[in-house]
KOLKOLDO-670413 format. One record per residue: residue in one letter; x, y, z of N, C-alpha, C in turn. Coordinates in pm, 1 decimal. Example, Ala and Ser with C-alpha at 12.3 -4.5 7.8 and 13.67 -1.06 7.14 Angstrom:
# residues 2
[node 'a', [1319.0, -569.0, 780.0], [1230.0, -450.0, 780.0], [1320.0, -330.0, 780.0]]
[node 's', [1285.0, -225.0, 708.0], [1367.0, -106.0, 714.0], [1290.0, 3.0, 787.0]]
This chain:
# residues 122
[node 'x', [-728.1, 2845.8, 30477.8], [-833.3, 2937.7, 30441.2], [-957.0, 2914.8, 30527.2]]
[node 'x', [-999.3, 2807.2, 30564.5], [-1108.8, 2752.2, 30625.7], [-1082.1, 2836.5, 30739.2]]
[node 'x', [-930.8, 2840.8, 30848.0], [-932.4, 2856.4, 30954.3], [-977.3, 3042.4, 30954.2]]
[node 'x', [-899.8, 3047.2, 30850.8], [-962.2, 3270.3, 30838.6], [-1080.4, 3283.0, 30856.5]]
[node 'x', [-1178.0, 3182.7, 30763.7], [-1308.4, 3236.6, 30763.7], [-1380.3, 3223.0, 30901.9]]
[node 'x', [-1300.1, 3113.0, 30963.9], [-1371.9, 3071.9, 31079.0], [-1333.3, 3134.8, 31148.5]]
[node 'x', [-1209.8, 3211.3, 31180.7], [-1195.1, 3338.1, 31293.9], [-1285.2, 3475.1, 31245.0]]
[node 'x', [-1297.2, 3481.4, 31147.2], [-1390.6, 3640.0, 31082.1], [-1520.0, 3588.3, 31141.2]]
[node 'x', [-1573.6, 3486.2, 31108.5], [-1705.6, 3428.2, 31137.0], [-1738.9, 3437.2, 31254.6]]
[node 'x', [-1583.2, 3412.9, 31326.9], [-1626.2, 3396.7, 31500.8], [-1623.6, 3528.4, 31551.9]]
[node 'x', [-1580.8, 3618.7, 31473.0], [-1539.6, 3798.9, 31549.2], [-1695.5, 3831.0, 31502.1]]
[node 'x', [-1782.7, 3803.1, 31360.4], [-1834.8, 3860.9, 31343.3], [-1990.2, 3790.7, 31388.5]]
[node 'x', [-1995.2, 3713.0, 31474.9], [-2063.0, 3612.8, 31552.1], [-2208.5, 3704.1, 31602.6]]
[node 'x', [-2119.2, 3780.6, 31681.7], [-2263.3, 3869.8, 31790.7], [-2315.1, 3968.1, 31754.7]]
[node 'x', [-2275.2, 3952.3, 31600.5], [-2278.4, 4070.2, 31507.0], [-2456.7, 3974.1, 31417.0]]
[node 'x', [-2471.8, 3870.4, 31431.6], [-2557.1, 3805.0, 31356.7], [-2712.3, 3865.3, 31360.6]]
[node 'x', [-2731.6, 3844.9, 31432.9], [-2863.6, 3927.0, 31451.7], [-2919.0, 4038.7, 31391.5]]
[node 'x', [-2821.7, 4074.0, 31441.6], [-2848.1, 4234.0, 31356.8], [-2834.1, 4244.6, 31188.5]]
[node 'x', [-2733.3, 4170.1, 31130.8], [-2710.2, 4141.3, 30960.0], [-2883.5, 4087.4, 30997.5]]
[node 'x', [-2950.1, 3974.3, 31015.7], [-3074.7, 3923.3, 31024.0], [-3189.5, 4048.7, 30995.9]]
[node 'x', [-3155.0, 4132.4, 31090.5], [-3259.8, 4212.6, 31119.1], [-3266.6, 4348.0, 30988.0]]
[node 'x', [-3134.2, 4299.9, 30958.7], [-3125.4, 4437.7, 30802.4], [-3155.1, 4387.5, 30710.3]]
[node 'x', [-3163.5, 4230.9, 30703.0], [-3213.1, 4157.2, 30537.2], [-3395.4, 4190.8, 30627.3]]
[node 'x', [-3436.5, 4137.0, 30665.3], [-3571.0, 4161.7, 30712.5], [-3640.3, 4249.8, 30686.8]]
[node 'x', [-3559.9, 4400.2, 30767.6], [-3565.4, 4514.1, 30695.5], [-3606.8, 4521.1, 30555.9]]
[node 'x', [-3487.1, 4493.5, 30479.1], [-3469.3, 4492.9, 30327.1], [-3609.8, 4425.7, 30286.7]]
[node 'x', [-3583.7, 4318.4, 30327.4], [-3688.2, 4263.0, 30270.1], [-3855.7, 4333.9, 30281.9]]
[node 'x', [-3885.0, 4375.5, 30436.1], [-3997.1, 4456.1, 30397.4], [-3998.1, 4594.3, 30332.2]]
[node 'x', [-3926.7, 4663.2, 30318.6], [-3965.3, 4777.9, 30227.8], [-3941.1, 4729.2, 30097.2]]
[node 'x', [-3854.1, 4644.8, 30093.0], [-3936.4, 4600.6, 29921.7], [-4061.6, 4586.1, 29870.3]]
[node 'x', [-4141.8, 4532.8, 29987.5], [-4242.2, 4456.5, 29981.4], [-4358.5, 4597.3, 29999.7]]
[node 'x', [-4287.7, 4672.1, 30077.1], [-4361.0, 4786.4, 30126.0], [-4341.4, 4897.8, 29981.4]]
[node 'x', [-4250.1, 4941.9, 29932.5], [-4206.9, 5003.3, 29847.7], [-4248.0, 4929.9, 29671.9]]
[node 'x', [-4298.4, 4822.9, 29703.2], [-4376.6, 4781.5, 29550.8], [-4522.3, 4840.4, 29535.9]]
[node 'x', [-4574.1, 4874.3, 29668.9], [-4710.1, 4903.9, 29689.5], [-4724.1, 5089.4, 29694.7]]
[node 'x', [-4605.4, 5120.1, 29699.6], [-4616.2, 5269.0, 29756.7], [-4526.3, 5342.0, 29597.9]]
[node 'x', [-4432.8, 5285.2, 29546.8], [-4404.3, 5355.4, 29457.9], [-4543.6, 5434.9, 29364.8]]
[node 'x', [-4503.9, 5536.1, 29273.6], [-4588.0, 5551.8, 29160.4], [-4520.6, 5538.9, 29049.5]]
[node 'x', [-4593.5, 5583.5, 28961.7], [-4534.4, 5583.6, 28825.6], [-4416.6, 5670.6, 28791.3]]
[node 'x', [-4302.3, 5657.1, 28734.1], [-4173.4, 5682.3, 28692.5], [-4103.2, 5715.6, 28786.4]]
[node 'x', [-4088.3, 5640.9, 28907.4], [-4049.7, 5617.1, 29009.7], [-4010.4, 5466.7, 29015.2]]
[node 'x', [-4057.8, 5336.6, 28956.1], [-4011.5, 5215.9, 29007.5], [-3862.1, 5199.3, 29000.9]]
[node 'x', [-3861.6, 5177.9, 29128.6], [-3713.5, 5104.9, 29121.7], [-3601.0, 5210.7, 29221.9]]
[node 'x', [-3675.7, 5327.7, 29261.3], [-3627.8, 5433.3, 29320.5], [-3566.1, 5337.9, 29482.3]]
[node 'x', [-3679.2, 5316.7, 29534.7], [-3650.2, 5233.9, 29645.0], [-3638.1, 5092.9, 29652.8]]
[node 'x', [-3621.5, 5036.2, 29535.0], [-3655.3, 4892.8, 29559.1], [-3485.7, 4843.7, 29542.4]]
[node 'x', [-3415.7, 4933.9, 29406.9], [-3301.9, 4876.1, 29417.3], [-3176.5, 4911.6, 29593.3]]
[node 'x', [-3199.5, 4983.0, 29619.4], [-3142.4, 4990.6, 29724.4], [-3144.1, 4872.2, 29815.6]]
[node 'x', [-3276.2, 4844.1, 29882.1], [-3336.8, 4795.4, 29950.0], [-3309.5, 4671.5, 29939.0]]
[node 'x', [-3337.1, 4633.5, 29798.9], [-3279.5, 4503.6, 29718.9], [-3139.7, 4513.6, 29749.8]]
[node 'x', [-3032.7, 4545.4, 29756.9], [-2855.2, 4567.5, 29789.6], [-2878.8, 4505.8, 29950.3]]
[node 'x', [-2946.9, 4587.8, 29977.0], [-2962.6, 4591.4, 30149.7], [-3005.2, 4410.2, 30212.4]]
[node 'x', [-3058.1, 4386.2, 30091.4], [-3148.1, 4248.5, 30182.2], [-3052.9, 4143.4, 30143.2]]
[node 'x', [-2987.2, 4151.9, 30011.6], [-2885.0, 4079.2, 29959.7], [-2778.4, 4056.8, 30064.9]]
[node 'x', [-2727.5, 4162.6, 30075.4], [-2561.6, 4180.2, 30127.0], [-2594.2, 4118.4, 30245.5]]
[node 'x', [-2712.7, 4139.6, 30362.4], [-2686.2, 4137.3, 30474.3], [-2753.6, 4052.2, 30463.8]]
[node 'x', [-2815.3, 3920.5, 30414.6], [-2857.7, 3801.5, 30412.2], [-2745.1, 3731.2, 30400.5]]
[node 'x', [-2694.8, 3766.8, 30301.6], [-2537.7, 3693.6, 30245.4], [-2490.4, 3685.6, 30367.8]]
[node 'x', [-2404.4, 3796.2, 30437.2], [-2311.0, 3861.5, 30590.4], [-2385.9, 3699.3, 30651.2]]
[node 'x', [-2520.7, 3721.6, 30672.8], [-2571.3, 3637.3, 30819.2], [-2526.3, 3492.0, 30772.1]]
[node 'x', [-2577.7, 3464.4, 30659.9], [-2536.2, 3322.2, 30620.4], [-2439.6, 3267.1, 30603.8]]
[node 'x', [-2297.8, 3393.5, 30558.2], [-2193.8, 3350.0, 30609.4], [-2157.2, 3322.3, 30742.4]]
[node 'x', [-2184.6, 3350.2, 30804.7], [-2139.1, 3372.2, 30979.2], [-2240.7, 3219.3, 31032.3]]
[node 'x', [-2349.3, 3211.5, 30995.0], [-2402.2, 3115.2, 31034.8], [-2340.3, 2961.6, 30998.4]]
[node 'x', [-2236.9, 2949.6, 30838.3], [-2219.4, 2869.4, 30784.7], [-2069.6, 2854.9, 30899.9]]
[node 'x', [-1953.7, 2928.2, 30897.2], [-1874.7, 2928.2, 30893.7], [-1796.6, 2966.4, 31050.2]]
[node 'x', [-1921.0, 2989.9, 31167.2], [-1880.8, 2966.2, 31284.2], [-1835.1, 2881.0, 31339.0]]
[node 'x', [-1890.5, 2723.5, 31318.6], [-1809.1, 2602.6, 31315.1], [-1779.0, 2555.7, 31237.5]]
[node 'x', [-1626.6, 2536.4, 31238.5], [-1554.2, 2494.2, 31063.6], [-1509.9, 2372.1, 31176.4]]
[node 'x', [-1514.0, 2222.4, 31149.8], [-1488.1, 2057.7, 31188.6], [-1282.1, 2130.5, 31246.7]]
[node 'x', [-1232.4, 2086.0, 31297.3], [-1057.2, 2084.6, 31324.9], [-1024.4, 1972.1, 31217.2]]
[node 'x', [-898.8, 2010.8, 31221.0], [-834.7, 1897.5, 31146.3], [-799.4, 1810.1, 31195.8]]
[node 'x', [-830.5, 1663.5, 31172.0], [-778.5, 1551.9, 31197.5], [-634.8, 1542.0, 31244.9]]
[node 'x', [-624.7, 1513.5, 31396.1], [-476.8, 1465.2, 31428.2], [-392.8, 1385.1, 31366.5]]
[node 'x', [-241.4, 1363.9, 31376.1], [-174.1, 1222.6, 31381.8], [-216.8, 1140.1, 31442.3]]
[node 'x', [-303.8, 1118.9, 31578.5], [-304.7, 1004.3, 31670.4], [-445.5, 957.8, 31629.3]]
[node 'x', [-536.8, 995.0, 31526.1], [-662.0, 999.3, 31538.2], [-645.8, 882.6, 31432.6]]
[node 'x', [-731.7, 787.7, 31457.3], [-708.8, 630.0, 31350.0], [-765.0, 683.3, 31223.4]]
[node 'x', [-758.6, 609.6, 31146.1], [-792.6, 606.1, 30982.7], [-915.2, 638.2, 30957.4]]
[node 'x', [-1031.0, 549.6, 31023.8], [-1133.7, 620.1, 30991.8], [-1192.6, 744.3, 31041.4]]
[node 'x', [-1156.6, 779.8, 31190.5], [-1165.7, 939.2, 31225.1], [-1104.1, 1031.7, 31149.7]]
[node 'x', [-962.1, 1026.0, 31107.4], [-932.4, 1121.6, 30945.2], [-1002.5, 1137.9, 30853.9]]
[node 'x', [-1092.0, 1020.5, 30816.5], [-1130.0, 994.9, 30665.8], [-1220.4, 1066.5, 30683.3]]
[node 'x', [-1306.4, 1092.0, 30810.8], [-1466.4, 1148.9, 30829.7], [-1435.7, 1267.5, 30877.6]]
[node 'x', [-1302.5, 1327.3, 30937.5], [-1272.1, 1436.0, 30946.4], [-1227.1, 1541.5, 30832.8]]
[node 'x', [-1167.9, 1466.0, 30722.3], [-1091.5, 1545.1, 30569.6], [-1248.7, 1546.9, 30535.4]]
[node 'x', [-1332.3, 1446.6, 30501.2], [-1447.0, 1446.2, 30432.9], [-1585.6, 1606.4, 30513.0]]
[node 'x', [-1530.7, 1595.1, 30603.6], [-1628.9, 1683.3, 30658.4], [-1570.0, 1882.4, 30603.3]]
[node 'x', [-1400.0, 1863.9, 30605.5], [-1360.4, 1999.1, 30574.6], [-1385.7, 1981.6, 30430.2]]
[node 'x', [-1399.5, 1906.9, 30357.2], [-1409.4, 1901.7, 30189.4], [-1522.2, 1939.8, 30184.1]]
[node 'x', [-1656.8, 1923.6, 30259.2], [-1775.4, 1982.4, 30265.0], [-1770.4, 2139.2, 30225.7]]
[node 'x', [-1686.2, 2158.1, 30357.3], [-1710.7, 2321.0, 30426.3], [-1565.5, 2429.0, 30299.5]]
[node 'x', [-1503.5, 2318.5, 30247.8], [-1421.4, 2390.7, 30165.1], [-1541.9, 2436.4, 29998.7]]
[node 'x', [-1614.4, 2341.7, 29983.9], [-1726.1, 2365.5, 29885.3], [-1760.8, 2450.9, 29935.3]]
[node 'x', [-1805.9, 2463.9, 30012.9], [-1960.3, 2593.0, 30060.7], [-1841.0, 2688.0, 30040.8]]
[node 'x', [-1730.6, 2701.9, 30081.8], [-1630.1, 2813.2, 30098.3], [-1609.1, 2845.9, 29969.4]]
[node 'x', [-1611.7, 2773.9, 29853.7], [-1558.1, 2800.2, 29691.9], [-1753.9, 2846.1, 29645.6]]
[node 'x', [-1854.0, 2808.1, 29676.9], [-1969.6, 2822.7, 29643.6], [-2011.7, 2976.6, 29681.8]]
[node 'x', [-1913.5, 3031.0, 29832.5], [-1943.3, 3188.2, 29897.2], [-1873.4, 3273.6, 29783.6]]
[node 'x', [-1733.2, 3206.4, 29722.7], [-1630.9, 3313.6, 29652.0], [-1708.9, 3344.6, 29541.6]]
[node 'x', [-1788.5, 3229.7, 29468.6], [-1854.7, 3249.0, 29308.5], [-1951.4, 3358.5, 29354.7]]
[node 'x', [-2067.4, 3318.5, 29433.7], [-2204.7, 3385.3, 29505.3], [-2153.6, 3561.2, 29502.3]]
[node 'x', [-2023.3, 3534.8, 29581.2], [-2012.0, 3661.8, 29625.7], [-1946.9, 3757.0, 29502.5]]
[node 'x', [-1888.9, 3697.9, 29447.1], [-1780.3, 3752.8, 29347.3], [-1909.0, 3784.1, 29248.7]]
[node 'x', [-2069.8, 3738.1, 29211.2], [-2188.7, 3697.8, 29136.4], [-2236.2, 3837.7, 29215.9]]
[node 'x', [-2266.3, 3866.0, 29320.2], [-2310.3, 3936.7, 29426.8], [-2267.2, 4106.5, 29405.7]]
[node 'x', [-2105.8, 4080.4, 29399.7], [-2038.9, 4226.1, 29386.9], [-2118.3, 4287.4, 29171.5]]
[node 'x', [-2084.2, 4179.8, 29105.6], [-2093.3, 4217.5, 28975.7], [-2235.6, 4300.5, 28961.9]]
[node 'x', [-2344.9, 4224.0, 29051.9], [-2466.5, 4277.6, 29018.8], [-2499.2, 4338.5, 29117.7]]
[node 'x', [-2449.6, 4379.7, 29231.1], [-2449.8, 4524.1, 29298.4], [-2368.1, 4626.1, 29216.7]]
[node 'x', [-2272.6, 4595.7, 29156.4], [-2232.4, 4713.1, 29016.6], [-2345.1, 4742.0, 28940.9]]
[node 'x', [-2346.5, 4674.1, 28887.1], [-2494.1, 4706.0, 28761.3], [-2599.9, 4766.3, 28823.0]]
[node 'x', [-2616.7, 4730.6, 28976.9], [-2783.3, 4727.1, 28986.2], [-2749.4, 4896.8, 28976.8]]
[node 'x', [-2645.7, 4956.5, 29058.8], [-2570.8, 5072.1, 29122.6], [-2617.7, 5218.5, 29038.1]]
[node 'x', [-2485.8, 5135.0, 28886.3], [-2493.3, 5201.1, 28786.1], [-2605.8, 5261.8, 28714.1]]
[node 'x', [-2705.7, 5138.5, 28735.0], [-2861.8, 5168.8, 28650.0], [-2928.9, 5194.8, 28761.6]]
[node 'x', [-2962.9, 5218.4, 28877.5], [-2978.4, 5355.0, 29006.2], [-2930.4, 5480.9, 28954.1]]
[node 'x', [-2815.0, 5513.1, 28980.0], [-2788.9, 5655.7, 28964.3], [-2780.8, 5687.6, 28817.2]]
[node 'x', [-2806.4, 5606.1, 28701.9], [-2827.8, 5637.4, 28571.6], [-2950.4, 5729.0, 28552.9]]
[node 'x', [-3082.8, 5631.9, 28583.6], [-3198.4, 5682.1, 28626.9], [-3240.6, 5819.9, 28731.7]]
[node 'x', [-3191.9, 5782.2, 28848.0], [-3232.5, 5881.0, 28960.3], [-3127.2, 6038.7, 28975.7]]
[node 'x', [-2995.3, 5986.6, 28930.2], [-2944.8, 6129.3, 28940.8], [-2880.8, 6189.9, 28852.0]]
């Protein structure tokens, strides 16, 4: 599993910047859109925006986490180079079980936020 994420990570590599530049985004018209809404309007632009800064913060931080995933320890590699090599993928296998909760946390409340958007607005 480690090795998938780390080939997606690596395709979606030169792609980083730009996820960067859409949470940024996100992030200022939130900031911009708290000051500009009016009344029975909040939330018109913020939940979007809010989706927007989420997802593509998430995207970058995956790609940033998961571009270098450690190799696996050889047969020829002595005992203690294994031990510091398993110990280093047990790291990156956490962060990898910490992305599934986040994200799986991530999808539930981009549902909701969604639902109570177009409840309101349309």
């Amino acid at each position: 599993m480690l090795d998938r994420l780390n080939r997606l990570a690596g395709w979606l590599l030169p792609l980083r910047n730009l996820f960067l530049g859409l949470a940024v985004l996100g992030f200022l018209m939130i900031v911009a859109s708290l000051f500009i809404e009016s009344r029975g309007e909040e939330g018109r632009f913020v939940i979007p925006f809010l989706m927007l800064f989420l997802w593509a913060f998430s995207v970058h931080v995956f790609i940033i986490n998961f571009a270098v995933v450690p190799s696996e320890a050889g047969p020829g590699d002595g005992l203690v180079r294994r031990s510091w090599q398993r110990g280093k993928r047990a790291w990156y296998w956490l962060v990898a079980l910490f992305f599934l909760l986040t994200t799986a946390a991530g999808l539930y409340v981009t549902i909701r936020l969604v639902t109570l958007w177009m409840r309101d607005f349309f």
